[in-house]
PyMOL CGO cylinders between C-alpha atoms (Angstrom):
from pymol import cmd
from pymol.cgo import CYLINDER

trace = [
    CYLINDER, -38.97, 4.22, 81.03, -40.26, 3.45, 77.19, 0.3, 1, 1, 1, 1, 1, 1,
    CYLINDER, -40.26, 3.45, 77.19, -39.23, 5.46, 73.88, 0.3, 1, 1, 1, 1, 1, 1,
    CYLINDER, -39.23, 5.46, 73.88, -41.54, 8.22, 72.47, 0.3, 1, 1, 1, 1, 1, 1,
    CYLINDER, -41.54, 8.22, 72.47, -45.61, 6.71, 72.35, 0.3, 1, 1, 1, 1, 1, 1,
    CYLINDER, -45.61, 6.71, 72.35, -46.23, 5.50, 68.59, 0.3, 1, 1, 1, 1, 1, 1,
    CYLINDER, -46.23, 5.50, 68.59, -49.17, 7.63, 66.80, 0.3, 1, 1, 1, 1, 1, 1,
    CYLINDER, -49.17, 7.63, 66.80, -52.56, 7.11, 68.66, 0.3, 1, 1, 1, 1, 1, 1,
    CYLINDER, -52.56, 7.11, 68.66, -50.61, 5.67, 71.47, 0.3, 1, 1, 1, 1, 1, 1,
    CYLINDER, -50.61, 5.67, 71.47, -50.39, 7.11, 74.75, 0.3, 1, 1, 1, 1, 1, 1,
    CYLINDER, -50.39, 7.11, 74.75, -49.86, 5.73, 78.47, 0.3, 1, 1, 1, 1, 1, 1,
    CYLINDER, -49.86, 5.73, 78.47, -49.98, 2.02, 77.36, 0.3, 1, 1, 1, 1, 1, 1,
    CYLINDER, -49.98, 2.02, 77.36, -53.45, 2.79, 75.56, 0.3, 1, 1, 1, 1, 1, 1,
    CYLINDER, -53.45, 2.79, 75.56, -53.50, 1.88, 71.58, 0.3, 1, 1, 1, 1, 1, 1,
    CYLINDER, -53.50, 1.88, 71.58, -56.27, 4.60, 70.65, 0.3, 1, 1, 1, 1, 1, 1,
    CYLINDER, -56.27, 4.60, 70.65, -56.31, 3.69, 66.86, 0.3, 1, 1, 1, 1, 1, 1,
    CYLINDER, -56.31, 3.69, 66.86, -57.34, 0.10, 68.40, 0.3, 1, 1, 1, 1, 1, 1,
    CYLINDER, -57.34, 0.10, 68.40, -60.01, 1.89, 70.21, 0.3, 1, 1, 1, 1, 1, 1,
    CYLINDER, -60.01, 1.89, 70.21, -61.08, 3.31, 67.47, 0.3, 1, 1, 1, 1, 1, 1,
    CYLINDER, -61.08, 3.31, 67.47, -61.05, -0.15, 65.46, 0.3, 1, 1, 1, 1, 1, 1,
    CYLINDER, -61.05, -0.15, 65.46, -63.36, -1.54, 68.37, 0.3, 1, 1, 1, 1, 1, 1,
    CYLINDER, -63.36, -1.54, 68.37, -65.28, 1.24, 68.01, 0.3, 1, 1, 1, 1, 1, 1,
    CYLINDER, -65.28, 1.24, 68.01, -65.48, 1.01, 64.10, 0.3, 1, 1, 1, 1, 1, 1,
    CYLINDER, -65.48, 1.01, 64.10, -66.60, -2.64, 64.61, 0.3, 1, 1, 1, 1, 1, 1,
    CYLINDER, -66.60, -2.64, 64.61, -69.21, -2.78, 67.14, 0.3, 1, 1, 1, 1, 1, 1,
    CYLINDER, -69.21, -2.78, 67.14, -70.61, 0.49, 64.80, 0.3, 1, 1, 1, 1, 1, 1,
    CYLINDER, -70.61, 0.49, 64.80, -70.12, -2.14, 61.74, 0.3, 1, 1, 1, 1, 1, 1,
    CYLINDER, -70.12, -2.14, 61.74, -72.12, -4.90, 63.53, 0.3, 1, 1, 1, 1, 1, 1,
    CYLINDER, -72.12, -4.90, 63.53, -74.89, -2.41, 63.85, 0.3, 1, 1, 1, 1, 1, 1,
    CYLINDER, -74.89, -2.41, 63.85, -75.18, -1.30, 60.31, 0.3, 1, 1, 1, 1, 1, 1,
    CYLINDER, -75.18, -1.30, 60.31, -75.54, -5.27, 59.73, 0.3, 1, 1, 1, 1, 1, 1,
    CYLINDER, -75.54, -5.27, 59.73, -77.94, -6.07, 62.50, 0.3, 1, 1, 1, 1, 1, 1,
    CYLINDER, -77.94, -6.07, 62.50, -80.09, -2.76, 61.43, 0.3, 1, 1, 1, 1, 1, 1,
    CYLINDER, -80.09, -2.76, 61.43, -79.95, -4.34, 57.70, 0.3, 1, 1, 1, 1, 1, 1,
    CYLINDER, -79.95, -4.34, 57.70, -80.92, -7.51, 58.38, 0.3, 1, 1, 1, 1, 1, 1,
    CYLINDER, -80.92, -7.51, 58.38, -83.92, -6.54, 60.55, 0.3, 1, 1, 1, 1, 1, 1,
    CYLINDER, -83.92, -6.54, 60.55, -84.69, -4.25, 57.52, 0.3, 1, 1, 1, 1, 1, 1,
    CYLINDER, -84.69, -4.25, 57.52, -84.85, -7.11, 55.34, 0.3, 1, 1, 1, 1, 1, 1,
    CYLINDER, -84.85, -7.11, 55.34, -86.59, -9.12, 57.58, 0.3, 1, 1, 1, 1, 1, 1,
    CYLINDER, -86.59, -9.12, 57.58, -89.61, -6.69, 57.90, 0.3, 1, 1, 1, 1, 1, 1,
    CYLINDER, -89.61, -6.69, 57.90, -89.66, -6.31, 53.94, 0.3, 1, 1, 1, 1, 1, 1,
    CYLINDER, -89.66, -6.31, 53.94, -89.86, -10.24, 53.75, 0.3, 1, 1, 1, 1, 1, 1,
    CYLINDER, -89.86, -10.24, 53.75, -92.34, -10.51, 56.64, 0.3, 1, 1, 1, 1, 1, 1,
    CYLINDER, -92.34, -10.51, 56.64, -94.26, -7.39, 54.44, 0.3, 1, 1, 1, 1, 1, 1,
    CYLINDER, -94.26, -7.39, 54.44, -94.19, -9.53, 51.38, 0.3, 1, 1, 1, 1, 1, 1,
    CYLINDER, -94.19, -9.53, 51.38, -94.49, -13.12, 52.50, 0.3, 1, 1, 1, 1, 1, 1,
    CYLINDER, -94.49, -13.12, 52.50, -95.69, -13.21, 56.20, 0.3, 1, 1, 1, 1, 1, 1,
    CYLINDER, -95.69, -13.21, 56.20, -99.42, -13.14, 55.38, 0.3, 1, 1, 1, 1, 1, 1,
    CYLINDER, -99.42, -13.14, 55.38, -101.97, -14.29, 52.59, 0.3, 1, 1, 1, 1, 1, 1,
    CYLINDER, -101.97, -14.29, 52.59, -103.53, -11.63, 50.45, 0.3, 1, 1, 1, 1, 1, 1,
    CYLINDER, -103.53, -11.63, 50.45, -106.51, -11.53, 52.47, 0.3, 1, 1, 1, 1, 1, 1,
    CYLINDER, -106.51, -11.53, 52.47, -104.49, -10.77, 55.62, 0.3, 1, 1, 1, 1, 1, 1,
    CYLINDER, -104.49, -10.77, 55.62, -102.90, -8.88, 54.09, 0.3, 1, 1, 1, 1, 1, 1,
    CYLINDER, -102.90, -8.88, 54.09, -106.04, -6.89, 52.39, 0.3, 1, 1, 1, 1, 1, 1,
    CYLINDER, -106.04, -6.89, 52.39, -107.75, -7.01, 56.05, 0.3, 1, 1, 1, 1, 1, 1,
    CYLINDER, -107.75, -7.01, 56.05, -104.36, -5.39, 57.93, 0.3, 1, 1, 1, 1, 1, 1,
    CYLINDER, -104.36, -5.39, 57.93, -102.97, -2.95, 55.85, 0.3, 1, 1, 1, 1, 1, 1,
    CYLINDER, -102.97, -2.95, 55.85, -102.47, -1.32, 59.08, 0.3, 1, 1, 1, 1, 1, 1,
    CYLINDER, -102.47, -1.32, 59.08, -99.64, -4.57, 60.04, 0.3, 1, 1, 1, 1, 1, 1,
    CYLINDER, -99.64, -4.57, 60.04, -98.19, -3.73, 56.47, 0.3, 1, 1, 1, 1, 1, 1,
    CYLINDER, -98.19, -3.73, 56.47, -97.92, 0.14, 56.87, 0.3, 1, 1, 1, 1, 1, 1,
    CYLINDER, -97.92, 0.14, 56.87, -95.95, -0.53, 60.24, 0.3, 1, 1, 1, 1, 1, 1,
    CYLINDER, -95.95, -0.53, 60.24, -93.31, -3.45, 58.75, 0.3, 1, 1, 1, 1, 1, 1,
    CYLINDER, -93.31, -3.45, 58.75, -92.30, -0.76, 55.69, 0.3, 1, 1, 1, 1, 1, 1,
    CYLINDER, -92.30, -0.76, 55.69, -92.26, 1.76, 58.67, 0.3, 1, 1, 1, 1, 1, 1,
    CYLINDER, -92.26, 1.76, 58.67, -90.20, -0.44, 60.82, 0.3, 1, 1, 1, 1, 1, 1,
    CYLINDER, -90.20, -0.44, 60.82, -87.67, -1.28, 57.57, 0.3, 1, 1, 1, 1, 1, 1,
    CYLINDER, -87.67, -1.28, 57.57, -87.26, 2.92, 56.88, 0.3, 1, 1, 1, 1, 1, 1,
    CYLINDER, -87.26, 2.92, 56.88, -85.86, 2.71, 60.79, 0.3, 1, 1, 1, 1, 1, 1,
    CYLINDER, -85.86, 2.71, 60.79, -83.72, 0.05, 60.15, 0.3, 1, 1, 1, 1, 1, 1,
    CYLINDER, -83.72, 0.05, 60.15, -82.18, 1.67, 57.32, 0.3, 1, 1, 1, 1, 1, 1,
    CYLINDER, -82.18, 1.67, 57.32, -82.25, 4.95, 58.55, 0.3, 1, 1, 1, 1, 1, 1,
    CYLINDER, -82.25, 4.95, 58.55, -80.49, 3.26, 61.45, 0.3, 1, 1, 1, 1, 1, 1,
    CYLINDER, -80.49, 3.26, 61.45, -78.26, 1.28, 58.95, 0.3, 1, 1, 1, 1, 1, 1,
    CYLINDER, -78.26, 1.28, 58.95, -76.94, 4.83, 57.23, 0.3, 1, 1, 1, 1, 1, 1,
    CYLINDER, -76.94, 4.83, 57.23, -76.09, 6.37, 60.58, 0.3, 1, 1, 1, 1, 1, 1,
    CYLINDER, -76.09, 6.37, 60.58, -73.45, 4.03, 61.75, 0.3, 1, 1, 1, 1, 1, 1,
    CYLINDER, -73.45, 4.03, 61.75, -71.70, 4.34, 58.51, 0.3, 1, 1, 1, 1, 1, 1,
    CYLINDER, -71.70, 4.34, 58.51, -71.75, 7.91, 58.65, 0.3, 1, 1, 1, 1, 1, 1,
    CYLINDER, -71.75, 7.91, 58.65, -70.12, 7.11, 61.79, 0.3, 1, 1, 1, 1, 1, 1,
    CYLINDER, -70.12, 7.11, 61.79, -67.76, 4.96, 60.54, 0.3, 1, 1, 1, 1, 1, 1,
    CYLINDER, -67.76, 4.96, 60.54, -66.82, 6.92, 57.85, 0.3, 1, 1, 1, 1, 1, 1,
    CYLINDER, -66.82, 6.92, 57.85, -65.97, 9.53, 60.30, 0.3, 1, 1, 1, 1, 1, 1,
    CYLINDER, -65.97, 9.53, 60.30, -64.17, 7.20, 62.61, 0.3, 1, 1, 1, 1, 1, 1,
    CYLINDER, -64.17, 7.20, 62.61, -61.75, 6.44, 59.77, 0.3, 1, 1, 1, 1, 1, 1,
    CYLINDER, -61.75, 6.44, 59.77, -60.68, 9.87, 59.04, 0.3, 1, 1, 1, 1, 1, 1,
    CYLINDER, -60.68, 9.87, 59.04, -60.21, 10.81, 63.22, 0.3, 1, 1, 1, 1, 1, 1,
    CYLINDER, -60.21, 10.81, 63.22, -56.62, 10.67, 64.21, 0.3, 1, 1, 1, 1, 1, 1,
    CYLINDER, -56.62, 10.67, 64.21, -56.62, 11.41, 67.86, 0.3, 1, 1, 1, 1, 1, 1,
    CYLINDER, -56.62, 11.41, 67.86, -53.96, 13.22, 69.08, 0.3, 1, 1, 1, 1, 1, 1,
    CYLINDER, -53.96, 13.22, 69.08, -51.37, 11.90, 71.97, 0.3, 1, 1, 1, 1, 1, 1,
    CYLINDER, -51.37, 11.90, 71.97, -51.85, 13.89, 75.23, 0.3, 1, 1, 1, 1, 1, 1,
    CYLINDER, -51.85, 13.89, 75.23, -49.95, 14.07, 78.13, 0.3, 1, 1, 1, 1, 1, 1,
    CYLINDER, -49.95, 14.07, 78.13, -51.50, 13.87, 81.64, 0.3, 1, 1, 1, 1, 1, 1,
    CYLINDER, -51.50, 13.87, 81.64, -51.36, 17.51, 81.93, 0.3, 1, 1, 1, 1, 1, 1,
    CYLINDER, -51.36, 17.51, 81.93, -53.00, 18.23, 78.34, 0.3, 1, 1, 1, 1, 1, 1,
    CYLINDER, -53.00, 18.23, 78.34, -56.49, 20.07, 78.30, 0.3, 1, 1, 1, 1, 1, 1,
    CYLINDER, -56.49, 20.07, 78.30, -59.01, 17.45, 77.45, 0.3, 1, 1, 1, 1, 1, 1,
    CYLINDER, -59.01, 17.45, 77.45, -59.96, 17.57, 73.96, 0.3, 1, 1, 1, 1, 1, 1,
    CYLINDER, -59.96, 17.57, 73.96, -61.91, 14.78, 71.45, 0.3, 1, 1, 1, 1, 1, 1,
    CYLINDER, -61.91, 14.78, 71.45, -59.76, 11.75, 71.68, 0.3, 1, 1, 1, 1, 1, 1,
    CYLINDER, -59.76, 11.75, 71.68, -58.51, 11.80, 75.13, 0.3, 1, 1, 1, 1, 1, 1,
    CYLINDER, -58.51, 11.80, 75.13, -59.12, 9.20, 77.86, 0.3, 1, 1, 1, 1, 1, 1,
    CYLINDER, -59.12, 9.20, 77.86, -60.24, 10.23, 80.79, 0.3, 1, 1, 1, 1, 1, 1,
    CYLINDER, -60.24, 10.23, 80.79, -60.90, 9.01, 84.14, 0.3, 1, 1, 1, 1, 1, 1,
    CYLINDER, -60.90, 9.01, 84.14, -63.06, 10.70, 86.43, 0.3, 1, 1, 1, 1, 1, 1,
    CYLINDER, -63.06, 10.70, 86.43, -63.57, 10.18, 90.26, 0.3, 1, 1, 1, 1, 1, 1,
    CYLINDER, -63.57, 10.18, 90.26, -66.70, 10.76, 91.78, 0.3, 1, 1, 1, 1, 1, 1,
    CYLINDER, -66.70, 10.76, 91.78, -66.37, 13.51, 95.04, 0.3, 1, 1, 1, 1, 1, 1,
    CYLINDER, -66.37, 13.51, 95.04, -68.76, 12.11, 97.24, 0.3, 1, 1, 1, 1, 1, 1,
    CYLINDER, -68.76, 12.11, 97.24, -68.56, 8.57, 96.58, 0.3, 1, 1, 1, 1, 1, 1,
    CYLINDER, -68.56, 8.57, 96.58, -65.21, 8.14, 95.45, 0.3, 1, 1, 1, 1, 1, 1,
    CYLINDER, -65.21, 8.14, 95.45, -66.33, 6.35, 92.38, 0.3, 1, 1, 1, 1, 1, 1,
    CYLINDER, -66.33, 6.35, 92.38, -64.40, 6.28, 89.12, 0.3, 1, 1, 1, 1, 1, 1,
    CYLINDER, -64.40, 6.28, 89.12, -64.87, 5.84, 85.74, 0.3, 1, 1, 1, 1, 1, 1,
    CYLINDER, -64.87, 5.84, 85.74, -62.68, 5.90, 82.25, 0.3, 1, 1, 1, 1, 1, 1,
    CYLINDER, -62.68, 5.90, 82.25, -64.05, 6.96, 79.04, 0.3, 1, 1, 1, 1, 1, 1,
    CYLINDER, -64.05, 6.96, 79.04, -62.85, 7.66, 75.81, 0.3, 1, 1, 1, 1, 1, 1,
    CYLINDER, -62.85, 7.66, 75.81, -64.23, 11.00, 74.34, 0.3, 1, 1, 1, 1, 1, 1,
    CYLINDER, -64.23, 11.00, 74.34, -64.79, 10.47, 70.85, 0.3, 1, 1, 1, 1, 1, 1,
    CYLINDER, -64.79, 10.47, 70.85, -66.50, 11.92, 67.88, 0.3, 1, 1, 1, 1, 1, 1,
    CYLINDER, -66.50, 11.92, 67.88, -69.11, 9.11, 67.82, 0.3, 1, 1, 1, 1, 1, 1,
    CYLINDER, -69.11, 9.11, 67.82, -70.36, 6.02, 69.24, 0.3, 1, 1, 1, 1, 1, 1,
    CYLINDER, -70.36, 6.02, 69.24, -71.81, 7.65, 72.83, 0.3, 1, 1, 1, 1, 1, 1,
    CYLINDER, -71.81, 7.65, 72.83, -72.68, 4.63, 74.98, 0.3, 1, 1, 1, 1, 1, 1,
    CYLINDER, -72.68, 4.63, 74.98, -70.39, 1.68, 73.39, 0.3, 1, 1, 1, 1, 1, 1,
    CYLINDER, -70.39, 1.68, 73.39, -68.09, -0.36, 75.77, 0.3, 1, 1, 1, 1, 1, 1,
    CYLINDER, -68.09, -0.36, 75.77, -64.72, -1.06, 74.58, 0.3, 1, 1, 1, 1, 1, 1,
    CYLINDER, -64.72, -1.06, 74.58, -62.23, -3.03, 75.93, 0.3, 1, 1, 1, 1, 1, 1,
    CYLINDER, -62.23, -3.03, 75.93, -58.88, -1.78, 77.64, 0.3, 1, 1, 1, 1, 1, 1,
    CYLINDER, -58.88, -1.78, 77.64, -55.39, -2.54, 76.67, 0.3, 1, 1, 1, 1, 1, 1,
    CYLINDER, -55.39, -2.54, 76.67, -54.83, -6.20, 76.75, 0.3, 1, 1, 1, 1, 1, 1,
    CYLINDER, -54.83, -6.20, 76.75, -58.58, -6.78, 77.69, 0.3, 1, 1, 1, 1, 1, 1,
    CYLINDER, -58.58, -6.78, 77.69, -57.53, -5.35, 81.14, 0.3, 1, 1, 1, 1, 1, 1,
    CYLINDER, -57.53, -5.35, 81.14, -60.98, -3.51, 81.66, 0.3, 1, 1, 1, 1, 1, 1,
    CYLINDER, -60.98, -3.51, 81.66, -63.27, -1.35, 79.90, 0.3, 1, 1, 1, 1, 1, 1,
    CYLINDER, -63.27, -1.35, 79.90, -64.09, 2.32, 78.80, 0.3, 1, 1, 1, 1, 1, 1,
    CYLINDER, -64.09, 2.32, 78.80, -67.05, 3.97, 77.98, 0.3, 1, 1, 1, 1, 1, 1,
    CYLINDER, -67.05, 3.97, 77.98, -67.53, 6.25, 74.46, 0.3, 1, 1, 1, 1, 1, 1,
    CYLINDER, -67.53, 6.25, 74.46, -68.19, 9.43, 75.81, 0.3, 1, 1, 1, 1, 1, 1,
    CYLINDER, -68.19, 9.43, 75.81, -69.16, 11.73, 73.22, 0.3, 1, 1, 1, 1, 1, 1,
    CYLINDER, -69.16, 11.73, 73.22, -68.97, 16.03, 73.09, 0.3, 1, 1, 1, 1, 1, 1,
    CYLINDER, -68.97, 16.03, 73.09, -72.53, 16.09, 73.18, 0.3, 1, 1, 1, 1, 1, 1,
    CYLINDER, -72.53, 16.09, 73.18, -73.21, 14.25, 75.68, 0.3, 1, 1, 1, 1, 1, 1,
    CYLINDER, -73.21, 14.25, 75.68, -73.44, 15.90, 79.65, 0.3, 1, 1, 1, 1, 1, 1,
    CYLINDER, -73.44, 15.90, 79.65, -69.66, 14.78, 80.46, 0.3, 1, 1, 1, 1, 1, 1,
    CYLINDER, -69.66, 14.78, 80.46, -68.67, 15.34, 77.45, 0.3, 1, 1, 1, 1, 1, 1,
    CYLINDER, -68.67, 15.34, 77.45, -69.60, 18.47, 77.34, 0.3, 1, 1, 1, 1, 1, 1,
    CYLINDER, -69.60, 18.47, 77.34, -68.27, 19.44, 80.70, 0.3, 1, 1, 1, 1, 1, 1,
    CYLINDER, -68.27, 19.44, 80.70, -64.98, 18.08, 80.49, 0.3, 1, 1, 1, 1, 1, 1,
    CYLINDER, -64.98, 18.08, 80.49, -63.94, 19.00, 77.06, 0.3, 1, 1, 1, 1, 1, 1,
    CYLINDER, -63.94, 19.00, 77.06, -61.19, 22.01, 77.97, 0.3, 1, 1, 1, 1, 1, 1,
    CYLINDER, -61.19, 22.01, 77.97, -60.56, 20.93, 81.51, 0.3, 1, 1, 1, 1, 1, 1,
    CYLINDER, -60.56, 20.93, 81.51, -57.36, 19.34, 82.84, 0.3, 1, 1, 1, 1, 1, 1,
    CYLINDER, -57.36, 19.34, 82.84, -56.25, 16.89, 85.83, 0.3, 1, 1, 1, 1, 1, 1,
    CYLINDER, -56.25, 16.89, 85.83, -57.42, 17.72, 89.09, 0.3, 1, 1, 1, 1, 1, 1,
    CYLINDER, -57.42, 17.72, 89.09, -60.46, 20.25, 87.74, 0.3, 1, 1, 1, 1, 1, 1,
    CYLINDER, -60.46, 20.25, 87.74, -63.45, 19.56, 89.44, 0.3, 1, 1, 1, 1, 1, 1,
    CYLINDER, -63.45, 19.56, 89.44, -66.71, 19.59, 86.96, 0.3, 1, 1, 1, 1, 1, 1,
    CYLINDER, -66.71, 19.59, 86.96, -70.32, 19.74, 87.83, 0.3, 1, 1, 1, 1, 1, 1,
    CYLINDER, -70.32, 19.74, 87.83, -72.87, 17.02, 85.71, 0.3, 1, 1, 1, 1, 1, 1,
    CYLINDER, -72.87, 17.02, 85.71, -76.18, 16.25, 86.15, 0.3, 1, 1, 1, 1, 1, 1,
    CYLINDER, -76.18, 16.25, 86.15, -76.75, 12.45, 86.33, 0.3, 1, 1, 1, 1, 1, 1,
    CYLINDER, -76.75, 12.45, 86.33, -80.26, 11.38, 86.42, 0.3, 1, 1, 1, 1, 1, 1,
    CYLINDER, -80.26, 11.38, 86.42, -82.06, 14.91, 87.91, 0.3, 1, 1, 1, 1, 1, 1,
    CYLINDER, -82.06, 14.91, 87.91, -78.77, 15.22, 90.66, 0.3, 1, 1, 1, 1, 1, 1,
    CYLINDER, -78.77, 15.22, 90.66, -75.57, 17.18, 90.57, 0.3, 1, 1, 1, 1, 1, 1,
    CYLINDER, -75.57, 17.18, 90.57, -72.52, 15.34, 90.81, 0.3, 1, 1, 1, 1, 1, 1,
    CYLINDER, -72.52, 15.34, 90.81, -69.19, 16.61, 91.81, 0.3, 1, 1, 1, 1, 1, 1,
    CYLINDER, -69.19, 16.61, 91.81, -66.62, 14.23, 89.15, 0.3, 1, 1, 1, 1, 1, 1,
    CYLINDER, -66.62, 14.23, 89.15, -62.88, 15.35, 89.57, 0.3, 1, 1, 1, 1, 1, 1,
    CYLINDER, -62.88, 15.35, 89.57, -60.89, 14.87, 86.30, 0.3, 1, 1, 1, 1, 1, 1,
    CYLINDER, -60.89, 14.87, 86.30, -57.80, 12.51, 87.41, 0.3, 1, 1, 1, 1, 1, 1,
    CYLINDER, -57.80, 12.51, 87.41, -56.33, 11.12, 84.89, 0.3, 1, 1, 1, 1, 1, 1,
    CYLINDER, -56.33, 11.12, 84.89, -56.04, 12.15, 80.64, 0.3, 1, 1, 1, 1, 1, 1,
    CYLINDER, -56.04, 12.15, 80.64, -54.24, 10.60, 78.18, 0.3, 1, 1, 1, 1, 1, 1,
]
cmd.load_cgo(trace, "trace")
């Protein structure tokens, strides 16, 4: 059996490097959003001759539109970052009441079915790759449906979430 986990560290799981996936695929957003918002201000400026331009103001009004979303977009996943970097998730054992920052695998009671995800603060719907790229988890966040029905449960609780209009029975089986 292996010494004490390190900090972040829990069942073979590195969570700080989950959280440094996390932080980068959030990164590569706030550049993709930035680049798309320049290219719609150069597309505003450039893509047309005055008189196009004069004649579709309408093509105009959507491109500065489009370049607010990107930034808007841009300013979010920062946000996010910046509150990735200051989460320090705390090491649970497999007993532990599920809390932001655990992993959690759920098994689906019909179907048998199972799924891990990482509940953290941000980043709801970004894959991220298990230790040693030995599969994948989901970002689960609080607000989302499972989020919110798993946060305060333990191992072998049985919670109720509505996927797609139909209640599913997901037992919690594993948290780390």
């Amino acid at each position: 059996m292996r010494g004490a986990p390190r900090p972040g560290e829990n069942f073979g799981v590195d969570k700080q490097e989950l959280i440094s996936q996390l932080v980068n695929q959030l990164q590569a957003s706030a550049r993709a959003a930035l680049a798309s918002r320049d290219a719609a201000a150069h597309e505003a400026k450039e893509g047309a001759t005055p008189d196009e331009k004069r004649e579709d103001a309408r093509a105009a009004h959507q491109l500065q539109s489009m370049g607010r979303a990107q930034q808007g977009r841009a300013q979010a996943a920062m946000a996010d970052v910046d509150r990735l970097m200051a989460f320090r998730p705390a090491n649970l054992n497999e007993r532990a009441r599920i809390v932001v920052g655990a992993i959690v695998e759920i098994e689906d009671a019909d179907s048998g079915e199972g799924r891990t995800f990482f509940l953290a603060p941000v980043g709801a719907g970004i894959t991220l790759t298990g230790p040693g790229g030995d599969g994948h988890l989901s970002v689960v966040t609080p607000a989302s449906p499972i989020g919110k029905a798993v946060l305060g449960k333990q191992t072998g609780e049985v919670v109720d979430v509505t996927v797609d209009g139909e209640v599913r029975e997901w037992q919690i089986t594993y948290v780390a």
